[in-house]
N, C-alpha and C positions, 0 to 999 in steps of 0.2 A: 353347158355340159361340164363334167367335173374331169374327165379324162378319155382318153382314145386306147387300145390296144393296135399292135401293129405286129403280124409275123414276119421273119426275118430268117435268112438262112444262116448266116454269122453273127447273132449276139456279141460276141466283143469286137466285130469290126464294127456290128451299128451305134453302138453304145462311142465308140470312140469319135464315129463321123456325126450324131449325135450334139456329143458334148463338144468338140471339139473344131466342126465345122459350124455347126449351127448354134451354139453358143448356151444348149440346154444344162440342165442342173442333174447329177445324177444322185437320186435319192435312196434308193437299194441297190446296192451290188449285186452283176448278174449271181443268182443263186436255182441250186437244182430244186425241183418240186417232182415227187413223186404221187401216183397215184396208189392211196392207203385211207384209211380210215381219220387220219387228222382233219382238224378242223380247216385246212386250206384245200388238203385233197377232196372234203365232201363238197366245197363249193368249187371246187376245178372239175368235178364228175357230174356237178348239178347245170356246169357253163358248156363243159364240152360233152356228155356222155360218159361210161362206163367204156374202159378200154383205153384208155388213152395215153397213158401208162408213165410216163413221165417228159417232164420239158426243160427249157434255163429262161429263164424270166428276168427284167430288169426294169426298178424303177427310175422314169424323168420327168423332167417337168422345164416346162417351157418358161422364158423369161415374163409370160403375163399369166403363168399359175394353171396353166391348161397340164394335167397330168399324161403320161404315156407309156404305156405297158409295152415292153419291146419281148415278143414270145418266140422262142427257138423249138420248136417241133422236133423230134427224131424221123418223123418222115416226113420231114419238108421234103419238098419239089418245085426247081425253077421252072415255069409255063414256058412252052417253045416260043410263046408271043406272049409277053410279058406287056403289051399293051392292046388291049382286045377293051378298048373303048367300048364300044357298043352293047357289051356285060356290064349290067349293076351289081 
């Protein structure tokens, strides 16, 4: 596979534990993306749906070239059980 996405509730604390504890490469600085008519908003409305309105994104990449998409939601939510194994 070429890369992974991963949502996150703090974008620049993940970006920093990241780069900084896990030793990954940061390729885009987190940046905002809006839901609009651009060529990145028709393929963010074609991945996630209409509505979605905007997010903070950031490109990494791992030291053996696996890429990873770190996504900040505006209505993220921490699960009360942040480990419910038994869901795929």
């Amino acid at each position: 596979f070429s890369h992974i996405g991963i949502s996150v509730p703090d974008l620049d604390a993940a970006v920093k534990f990241y780069t900084e504890v896990m030793g990954w490469y940061l390729i885009m600085q987190p940046t905002d993306i809006k839901e609009d008519d651009s060529a990145i908003g028709d393929m963010c409305t074609d991945v996630f749906g209409a509505g979605w309105g905007s997010f903070r994104i950031a490109h990494l990449s791992t030291g053996d070239r696996v890429g990873v998409e770190i996504f900040q939601f505006n209505n993220q939510r921490n699960p009360d059980n942040n480990f419910e194994y038994w869901k795929t």
